[in-house]
C-alpha positions in Angstrom: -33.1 26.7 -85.2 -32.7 29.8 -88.0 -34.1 27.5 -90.3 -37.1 26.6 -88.4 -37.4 30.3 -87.2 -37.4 31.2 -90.7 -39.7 29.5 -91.6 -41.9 29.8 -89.0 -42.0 33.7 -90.1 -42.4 32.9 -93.4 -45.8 31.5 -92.7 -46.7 33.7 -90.3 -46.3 36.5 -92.8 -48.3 34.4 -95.5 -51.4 34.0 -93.5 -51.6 37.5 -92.3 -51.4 38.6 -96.1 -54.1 35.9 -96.9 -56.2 36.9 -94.3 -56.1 40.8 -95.1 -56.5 39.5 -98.7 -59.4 37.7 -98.2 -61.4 40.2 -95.8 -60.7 43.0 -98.1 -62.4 41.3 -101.0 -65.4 40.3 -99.4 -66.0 44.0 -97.8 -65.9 45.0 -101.3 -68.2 42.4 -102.7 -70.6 43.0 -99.9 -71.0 46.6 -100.4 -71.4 45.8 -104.1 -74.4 43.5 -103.9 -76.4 44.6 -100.9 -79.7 46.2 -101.7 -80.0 50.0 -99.6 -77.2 49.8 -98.0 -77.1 53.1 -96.6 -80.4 52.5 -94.6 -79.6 52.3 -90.6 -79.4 49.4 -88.5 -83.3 47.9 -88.0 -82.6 46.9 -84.3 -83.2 50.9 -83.2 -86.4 50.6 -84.8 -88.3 51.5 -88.0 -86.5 54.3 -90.5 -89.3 56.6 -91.9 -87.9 57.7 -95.5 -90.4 60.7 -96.0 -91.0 62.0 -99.5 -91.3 59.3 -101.3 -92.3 59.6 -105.1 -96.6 59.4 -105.0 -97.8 57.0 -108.1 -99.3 58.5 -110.9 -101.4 56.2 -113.6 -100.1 56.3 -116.6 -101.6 57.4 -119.8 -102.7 55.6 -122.4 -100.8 55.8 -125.2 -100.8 54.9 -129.2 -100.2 51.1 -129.8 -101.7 50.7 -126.5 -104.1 47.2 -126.4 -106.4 47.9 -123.8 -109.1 44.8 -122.4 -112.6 46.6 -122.2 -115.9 44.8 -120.7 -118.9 46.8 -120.5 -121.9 44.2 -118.4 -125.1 45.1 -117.1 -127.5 43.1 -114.5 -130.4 44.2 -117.2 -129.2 45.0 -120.8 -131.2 46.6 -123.3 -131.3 44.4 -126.6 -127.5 45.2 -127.1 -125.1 42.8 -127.1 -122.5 43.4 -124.2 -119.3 45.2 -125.6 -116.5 42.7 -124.8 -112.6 42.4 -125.8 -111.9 39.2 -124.5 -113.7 35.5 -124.6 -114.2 33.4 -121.6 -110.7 32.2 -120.4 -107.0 33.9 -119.9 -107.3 37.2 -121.7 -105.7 37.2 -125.5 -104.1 40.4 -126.4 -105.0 40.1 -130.0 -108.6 40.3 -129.0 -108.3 43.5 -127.3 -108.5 47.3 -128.6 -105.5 49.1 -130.0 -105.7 52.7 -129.4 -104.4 54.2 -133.1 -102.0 56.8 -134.5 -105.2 59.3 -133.5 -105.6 58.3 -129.8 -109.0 56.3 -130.5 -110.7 53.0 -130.2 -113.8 51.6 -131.5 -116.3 50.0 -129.9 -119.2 48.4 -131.2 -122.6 49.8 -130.7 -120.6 52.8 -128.9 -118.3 53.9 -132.4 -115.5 56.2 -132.0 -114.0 57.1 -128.6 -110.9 59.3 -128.1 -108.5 57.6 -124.7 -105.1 58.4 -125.9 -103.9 60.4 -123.1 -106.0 59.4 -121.0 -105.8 57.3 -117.4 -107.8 54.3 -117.8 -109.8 55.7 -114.6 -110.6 58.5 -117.0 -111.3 56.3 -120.1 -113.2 54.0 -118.0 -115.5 56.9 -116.9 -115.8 58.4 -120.5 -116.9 54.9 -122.1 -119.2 54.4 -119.3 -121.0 57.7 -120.2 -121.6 56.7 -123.4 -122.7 53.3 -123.1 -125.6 54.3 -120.9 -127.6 55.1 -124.5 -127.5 51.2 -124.8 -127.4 49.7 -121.4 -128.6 50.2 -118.0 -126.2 51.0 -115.5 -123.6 50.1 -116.7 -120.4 48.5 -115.5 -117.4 48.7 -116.9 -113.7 47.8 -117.1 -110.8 49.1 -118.6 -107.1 48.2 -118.3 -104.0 48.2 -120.6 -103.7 44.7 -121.7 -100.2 45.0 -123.4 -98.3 46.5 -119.7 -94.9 45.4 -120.6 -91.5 46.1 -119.6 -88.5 44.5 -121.4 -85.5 43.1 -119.0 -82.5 42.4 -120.3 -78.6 42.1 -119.2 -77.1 40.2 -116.0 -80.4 39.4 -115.0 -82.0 35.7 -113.4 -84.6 35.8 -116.6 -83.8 38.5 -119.9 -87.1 38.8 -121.6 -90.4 40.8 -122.3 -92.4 40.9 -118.5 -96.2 41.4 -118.9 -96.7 42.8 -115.6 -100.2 42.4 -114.0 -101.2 45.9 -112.6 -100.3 49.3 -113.9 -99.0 50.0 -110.5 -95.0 48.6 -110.8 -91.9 50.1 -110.0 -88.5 49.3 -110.9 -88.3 46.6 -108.2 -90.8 45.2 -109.5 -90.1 44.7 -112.9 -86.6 43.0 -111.5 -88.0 41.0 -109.1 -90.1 39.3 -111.8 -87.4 38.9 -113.9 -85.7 36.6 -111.3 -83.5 39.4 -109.4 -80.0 40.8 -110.7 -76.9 38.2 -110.7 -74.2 38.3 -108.2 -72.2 39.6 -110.8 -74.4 42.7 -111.5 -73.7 46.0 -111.1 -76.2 47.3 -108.6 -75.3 51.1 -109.2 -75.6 51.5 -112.5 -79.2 49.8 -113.3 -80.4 52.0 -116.6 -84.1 52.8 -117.2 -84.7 53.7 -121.2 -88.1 55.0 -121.3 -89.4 56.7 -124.8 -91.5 59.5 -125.0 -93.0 60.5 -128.2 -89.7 60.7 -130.8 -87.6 61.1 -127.6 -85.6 58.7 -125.8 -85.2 59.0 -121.5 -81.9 57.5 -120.6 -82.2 57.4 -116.3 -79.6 55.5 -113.8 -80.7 54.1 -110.4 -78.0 53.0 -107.6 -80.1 50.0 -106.2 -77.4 50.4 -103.1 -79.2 53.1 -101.8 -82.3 54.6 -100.4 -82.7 57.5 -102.4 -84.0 54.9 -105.0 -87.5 55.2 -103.8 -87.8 59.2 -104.4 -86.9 59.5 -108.1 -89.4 60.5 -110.1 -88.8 57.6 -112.5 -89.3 54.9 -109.9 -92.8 53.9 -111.0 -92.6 52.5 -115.0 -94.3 53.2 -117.7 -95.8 50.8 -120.4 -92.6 49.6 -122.6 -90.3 50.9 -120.4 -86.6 49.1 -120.9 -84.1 48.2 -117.8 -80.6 46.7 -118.7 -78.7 45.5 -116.0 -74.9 45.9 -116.5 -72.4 43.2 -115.7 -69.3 44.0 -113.5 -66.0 44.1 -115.1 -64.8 41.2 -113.1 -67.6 38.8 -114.5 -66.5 40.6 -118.5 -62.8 40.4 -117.4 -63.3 36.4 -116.4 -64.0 35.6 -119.8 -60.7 36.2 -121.5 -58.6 35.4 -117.8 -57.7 38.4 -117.1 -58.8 37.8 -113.4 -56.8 34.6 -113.2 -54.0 37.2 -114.1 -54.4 39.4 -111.7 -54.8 37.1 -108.9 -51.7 35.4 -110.4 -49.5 39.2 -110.0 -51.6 39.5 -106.5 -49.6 36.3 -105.4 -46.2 37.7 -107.1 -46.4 41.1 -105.1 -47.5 39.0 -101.8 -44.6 36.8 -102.0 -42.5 39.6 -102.5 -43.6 41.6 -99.6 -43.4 38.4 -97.1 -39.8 38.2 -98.1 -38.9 41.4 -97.8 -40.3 41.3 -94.1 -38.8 38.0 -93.3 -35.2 39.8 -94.1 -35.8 42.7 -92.2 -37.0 40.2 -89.5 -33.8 38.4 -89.4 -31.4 41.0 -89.0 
């Protein structure tokens, strides 16, 4: 009967440990890969963040390869001004913006769109190809958008993204989303400006996400995703380790308690 009681106990005192064990680490692991977190429950209704950071295009800038089309219903006897051929647009066929801020343009020469919007570049080529065509229409758009991904990410690479318009959400979401094993506060943004260098942090756990000022990207913007230290640990066992001294110091305890249960 003292035998059986003891071990009946014993067990007792394993599975509560397990259990406590068990839901401890997956609070933690939940709180660690859940997007906004710290948003309220939805069942109340809609939450209204206000202030949100307002886009802002960006500027063209030197290197830049931007895709310009200028058409007209009736030309004059110019030839249209085109960077691309019929098909999927080829970067190498577009116009890179030089050390100066300019571009050249057939027919039109010469025109200055570093630092520019291409709303505003659009507008300024427009002017001056109405000395060759009648109203014309025209297009312009950074060809070369890209934002480099790298670190525990689904897909590291370079991401041509299709609209100037992305955020940081974006640029992860096309990169196949962040691991399980990714840190989701600690998502660096390394933007370069000039000679400079921008080195920003994000917490993708929370809300507040959506109101810094570096939420929208910027042509060659770079994102690394960091790992945990439980994924960089696995690789050299440490975490088969620790479990193992978990399981040393949980033993220990359910003995101690069975003693003091038996007296």
């Amino acid at each position: 009967m003292y035998n059986k009681t003891k071990q009946n106990c014993y067990s007792f005192v394993h599975l509560l440990l397990f259990i406590a064990f068990i839901s401890m680490c997956s609070c933690i692991s939940t709180k660690k890969i859940i997007y906004f977190n710290d948003l309220p429950d939805s069942s109340k209704g809609p939450y209204i963040l206000n202030q949100t950071t307002p886009f802002t295009d960006p500027k063209i800038e030197t290197n830049d390869i931007l895709a310009v089309t200028v058409k007209t219903i009736i030309p004059n006897s110019a030839t249209p001004i085109t960077s691309n051929s019929e098909g999927a647009f080829n970067p190498l066929n577009g116009f890179l913006v030089d050390k100066n801020g300019f571009i050249e343009l057939n027919l039109i020469g010469f025109v200055k769109v570093g630092g520019l919007t291409t709303s505003e570049a659009r507008e300024l080529i427009k002017q001056k190809a109405k000395e060759y065509f009648n109203d014309p229409v025209v297009n312009v758009r950074i060809a070369n958008f890209e934002i480099e991904v790298f670190g525990d990410v689904g897909k590291v690479g370079v991401i041509n993204l299709p609209s100037e318009k992305a955020s940081i959400l974006d640029a992860i979401a096309q990169s196949g989303d962040l691991q399980l094993t990714a840190r989701r506060d600690n998502i660096l943004l390394i933007r370069t400006e000039g000679e400079t260098k921008k080195f920003i942090r994000f917490d993708l756990r929370s809300k507040n996400i959506f109101q810094s000022p570096y939420f929208w990207l910027k042509q060659h913007d770079q994102i690394y995703v960091e790992a945990r230290k439980d994924k960089l640990q696995s690789s050299d066992n440490s975490v088969t380790r620790t479990l193992g001294i978990v399981s040393s110091v949980a033993t220990l305890v359910s003995l101690v308690l069975i003693f003091k249960q038996l007296k």
